[in-house]
One Martini backbone bead per residue (centre of mass of N, CA, C, O) as a GRO file, in nm:
protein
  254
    1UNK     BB    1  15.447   7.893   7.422
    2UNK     BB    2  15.619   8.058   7.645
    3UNK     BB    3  15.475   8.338   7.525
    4UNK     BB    4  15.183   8.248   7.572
    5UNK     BB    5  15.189   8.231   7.856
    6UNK     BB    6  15.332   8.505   7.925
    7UNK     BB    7  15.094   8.659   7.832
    8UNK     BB    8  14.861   8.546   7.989
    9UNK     BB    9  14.995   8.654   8.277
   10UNK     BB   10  14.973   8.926   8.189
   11UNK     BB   11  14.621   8.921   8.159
   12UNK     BB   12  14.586   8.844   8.447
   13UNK     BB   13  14.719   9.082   8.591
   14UNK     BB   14  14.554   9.327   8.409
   15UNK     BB   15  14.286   9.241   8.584
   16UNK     BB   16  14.381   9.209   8.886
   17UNK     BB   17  14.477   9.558   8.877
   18UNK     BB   18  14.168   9.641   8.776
   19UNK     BB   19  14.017   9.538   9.013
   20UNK     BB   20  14.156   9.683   9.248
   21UNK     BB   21  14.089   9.950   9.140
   22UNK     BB   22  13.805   9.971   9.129
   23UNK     BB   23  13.797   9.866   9.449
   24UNK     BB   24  13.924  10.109   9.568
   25UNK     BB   25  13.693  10.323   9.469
   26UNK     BB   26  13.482  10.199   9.568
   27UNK     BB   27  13.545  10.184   9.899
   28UNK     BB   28  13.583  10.512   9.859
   29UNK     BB   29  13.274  10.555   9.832
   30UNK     BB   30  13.205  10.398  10.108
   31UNK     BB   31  13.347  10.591  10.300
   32UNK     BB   32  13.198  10.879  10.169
   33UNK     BB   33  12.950  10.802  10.268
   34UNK     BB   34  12.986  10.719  10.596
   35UNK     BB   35  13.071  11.020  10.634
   36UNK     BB   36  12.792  11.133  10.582
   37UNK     BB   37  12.590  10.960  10.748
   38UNK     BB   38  12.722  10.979  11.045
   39UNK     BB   39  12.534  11.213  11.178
   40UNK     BB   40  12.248  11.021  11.099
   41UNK     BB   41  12.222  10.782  11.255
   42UNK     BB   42  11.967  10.828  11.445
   43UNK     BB   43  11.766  10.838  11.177
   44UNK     BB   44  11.821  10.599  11.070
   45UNK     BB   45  11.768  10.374  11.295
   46UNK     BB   46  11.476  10.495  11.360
   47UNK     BB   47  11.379  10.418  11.060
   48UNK     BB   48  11.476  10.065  11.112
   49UNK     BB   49  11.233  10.061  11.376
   50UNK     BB   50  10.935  10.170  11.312
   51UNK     BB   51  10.805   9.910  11.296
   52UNK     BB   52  10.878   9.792  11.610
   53UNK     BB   53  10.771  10.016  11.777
   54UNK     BB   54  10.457  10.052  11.677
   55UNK     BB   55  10.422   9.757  11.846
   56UNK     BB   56  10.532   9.817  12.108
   57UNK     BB   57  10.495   9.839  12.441
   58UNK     BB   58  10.501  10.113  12.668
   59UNK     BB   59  10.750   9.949  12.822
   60UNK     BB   60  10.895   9.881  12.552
   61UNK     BB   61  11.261   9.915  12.457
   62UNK     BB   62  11.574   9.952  12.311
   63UNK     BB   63  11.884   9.778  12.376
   64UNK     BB   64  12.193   9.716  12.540
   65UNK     BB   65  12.429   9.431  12.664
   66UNK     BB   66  12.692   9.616  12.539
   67UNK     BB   67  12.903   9.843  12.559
   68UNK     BB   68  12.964   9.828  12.226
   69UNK     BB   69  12.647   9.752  12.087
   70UNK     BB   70  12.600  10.066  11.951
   71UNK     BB   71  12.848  10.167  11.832
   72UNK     BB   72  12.841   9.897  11.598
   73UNK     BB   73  12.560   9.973  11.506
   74UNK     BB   74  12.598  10.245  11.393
   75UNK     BB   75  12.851  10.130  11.197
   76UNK     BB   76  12.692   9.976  11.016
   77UNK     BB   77  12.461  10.179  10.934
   78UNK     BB   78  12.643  10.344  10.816
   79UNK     BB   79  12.768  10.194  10.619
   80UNK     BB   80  12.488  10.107  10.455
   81UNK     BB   81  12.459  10.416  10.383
   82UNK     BB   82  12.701  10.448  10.221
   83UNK     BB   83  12.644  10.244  10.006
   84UNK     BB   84  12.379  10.370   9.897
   85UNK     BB   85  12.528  10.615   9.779
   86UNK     BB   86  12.742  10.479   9.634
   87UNK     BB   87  12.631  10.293   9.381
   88UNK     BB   88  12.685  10.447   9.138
   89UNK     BB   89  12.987  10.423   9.174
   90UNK     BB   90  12.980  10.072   9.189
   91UNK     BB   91  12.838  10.048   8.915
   92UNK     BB   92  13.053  10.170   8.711
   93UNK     BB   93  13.287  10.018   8.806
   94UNK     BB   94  13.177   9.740   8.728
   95UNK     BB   95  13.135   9.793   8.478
   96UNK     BB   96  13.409   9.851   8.348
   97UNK     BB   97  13.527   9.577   8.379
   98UNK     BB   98  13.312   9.393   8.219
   99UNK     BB   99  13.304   9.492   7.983
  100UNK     BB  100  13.496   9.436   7.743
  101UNK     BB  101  13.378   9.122   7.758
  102UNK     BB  102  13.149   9.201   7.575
  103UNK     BB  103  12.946   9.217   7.386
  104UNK     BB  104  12.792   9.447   7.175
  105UNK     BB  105  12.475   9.376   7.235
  106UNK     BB  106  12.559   9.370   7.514
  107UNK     BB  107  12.600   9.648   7.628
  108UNK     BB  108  12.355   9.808   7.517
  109UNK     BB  109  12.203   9.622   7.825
  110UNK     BB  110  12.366   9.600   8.086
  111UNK     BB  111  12.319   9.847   8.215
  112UNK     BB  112  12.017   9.865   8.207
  113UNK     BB  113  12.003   9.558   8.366
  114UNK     BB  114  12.186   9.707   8.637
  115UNK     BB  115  11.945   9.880   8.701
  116UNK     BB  116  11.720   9.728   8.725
  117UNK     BB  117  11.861   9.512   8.950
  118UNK     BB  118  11.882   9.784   9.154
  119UNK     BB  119  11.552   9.831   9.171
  120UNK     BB  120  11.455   9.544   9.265
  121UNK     BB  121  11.576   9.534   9.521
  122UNK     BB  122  11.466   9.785   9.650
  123UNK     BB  123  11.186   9.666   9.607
  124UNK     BB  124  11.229   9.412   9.777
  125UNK     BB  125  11.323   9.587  10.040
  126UNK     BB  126  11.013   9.763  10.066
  127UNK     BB  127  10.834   9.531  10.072
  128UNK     BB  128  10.928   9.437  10.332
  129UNK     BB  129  10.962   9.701  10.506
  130UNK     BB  130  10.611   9.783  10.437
  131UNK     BB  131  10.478   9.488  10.497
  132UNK     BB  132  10.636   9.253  10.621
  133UNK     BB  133  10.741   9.397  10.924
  134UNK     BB  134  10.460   9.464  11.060
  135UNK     BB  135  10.338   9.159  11.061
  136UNK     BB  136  10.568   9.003  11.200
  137UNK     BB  137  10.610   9.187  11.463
  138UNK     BB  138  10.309   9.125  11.551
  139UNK     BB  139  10.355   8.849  11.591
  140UNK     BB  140  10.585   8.834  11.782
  141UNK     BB  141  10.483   9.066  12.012
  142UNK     BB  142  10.204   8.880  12.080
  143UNK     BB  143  10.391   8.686  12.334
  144UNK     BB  144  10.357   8.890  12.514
  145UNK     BB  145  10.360   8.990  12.855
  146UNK     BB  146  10.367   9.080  13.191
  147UNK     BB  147  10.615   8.862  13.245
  148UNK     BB  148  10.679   8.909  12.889
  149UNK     BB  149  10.897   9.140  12.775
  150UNK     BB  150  10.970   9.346  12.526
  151UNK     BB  151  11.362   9.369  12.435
  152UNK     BB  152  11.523   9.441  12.233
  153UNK     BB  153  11.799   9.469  12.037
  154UNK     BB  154  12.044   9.634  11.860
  155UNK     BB  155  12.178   9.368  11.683
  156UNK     BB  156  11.954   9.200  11.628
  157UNK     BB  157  11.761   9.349  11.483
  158UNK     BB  158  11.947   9.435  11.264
  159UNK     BB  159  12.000   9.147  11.155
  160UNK     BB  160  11.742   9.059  11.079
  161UNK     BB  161  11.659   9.269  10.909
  162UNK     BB  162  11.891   9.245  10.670
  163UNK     BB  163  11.815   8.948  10.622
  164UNK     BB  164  11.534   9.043  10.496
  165UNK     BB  165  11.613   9.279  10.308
  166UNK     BB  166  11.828   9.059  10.140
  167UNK     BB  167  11.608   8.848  10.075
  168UNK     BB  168  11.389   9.028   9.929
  169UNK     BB  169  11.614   9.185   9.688
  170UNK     BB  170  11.706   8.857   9.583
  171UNK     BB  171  11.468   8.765   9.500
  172UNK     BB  172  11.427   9.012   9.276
  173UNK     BB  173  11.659   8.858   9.062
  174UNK     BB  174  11.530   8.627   8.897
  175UNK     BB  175  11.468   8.736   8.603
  176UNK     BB  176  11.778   8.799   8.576
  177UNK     BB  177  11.906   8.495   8.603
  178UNK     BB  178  11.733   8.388   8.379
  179UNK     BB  179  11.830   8.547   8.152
  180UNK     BB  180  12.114   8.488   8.171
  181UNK     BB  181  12.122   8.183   8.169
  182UNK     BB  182  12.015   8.181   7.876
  183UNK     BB  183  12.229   8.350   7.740
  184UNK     BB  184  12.493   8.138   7.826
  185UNK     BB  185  12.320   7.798   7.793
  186UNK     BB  186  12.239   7.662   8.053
  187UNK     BB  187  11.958   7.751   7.969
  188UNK     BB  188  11.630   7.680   7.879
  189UNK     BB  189  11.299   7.762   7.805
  190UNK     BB  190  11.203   7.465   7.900
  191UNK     BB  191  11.355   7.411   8.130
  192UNK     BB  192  11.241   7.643   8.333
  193UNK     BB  193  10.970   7.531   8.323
  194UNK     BB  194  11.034   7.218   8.401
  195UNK     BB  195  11.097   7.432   8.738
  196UNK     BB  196  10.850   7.498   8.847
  197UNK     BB  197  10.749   7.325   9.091
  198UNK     BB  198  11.047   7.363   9.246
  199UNK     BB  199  11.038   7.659   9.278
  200UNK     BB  200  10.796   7.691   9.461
  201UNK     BB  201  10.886   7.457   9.653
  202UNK     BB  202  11.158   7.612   9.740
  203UNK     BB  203  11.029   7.933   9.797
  204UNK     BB  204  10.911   7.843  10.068
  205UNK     BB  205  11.135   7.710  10.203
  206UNK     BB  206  11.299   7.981  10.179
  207UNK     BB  207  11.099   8.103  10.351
  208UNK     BB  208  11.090   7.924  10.624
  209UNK     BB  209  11.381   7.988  10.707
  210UNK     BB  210  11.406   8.317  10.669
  211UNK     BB  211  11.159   8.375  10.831
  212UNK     BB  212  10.935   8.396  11.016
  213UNK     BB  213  10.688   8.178  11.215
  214UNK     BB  214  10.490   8.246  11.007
  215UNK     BB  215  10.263   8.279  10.715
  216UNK     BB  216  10.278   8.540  10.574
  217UNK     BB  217  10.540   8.586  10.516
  218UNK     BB  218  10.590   8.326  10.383
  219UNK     BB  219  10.403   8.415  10.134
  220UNK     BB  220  10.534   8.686  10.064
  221UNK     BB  221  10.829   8.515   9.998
  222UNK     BB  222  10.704   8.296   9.793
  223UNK     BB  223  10.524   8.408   9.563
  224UNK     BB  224  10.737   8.619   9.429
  225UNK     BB  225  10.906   8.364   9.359
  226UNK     BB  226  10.733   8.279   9.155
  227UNK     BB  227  10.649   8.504   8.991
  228UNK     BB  228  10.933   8.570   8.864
  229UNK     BB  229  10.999   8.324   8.753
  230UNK     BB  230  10.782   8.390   8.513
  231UNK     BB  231  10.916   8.651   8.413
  232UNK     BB  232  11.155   8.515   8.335
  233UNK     BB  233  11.067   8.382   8.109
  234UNK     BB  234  10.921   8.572   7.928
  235UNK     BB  235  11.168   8.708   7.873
  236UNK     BB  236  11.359   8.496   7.748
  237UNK     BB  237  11.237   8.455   7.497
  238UNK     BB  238  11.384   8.727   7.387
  239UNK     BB  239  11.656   8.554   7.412
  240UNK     BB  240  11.954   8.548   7.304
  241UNK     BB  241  12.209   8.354   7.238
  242UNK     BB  242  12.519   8.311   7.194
  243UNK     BB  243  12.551   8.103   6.998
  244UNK     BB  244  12.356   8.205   6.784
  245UNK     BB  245  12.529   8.470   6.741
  246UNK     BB  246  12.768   8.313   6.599
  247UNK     BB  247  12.629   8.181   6.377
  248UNK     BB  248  12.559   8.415   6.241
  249UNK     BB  249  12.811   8.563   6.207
  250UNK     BB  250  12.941   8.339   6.042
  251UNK     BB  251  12.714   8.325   5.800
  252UNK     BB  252  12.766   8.663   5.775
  253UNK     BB  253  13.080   8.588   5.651
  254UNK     BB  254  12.982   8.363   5.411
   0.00000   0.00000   0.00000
């Protein structure tokens, strides 16, 4: 029994330091990828606002109300690039990590559906920032009057679009969640239909919650999760459960 804790011990901890080195690696990826990007910090920026530039009037533009808050906001930019640049490297490391636990089935389709999932972020976050944020922030500054104009900060901005750019890319994970959730048994694809009301009716509250206060929006990052969650069964039911796969292993062994 000792000996078995003792092992134990030793395979946790040789988990531990296997975790520390991939983060340390991805991490100097993204270290490496920011100082790449911090020269053009200025054009990622620039392209990051040219949605509210298109709508604001021609007396308003981004300020900045704190004497570090230029600084801080091109810092995170910058990192956020680097991390972008970075991220086949940060997928690999991932890799690495969790093969090893996977069956071999899993193995050679976890790349390709960890590609998938990184392909489906970028359409989330692509869909918001060229369709959703065009029609938001146009009725957002549409408040504007000549006693008040529209002066967004560069701090706010970063945070509001960030905050969309992430609600939308990770709402475009459900297909991906459905099916993961299905192979190792937590739901069945029976489970997932009869919560299709449920997800209906969560995706709008998810949306009224994150979205500007418009309808527009609001309607656009609900119904994608409603779509995707549909998307999420069809797949799901070509997926083969753990518990079966053991089951034939054992069967094809006896």
């Amino acid at each position: 029994m000792a000996e078995s804790g003792e092992q134990q011990s030793e395979t946790l901890l040789g988990h531990l330091m296997e975790l520390k080195s991939r983060l340390t690696r991805a991490m100097g990826a993204v270290l490496v990828g920011a100082a790449i990007a911090y020269p053009f910090k200025e054009r990622v920026f620039a392209f990051l606002i040219e949605p509210m530039t298109r709508v604001l009037p021609e007396k308003s533009s981004f300020i900045f109300t704190n004497p570090a808050e230029a600084f801080f906001t091109y810092l995170k930019i910058t990192l956020l690039a680097g991390f972008l640049l970075a991220v086949p490297v940060v997928l690999y490391q991932f890799w690495a990590f969790v093969a090893p636990g996977l069956y071999r089935s899993e193995r050679r389709v976890f790349f390709p559906v960890l590609l998938l999932s990184v392909f489906l972020f970028f359409l989330g976050a692509a869909f918001s920032f060229f369709l959703v944020f065009p029609l938001a922030f146009k009725f957002l500054v549409g408040f504007a009057t000549d006693d008040i104009m529209a002066m967004p900060t560069m701090k706010e901005y970063l945070g509001f679009s960030i905050t969309l750019l992430l609600a939308f890319g990770a709402s475009f994970q459900v297909p991906i969640v459905c099916m993961a959730l299905v192979r190792l048994g937590a739901v069945t694809v029976q489970g997932l239909r009869a919560k299709r009301r449920y997800v209906f009716a969560g995706g709008f509250i998810l949306a009224a919650l994150i979205t500007p206060p418009d309808v527009i929006s609001q309607i656009l990052l609900g119904f994608p999760i409603w779509l995707l969650f549909e998307l999420g069964i069809i797949l799901s039911t070509r997926i083969k459960t753990r518990s079966a796969e053991d089951e034939e292993a054992v069967e094809g062994e006896s």
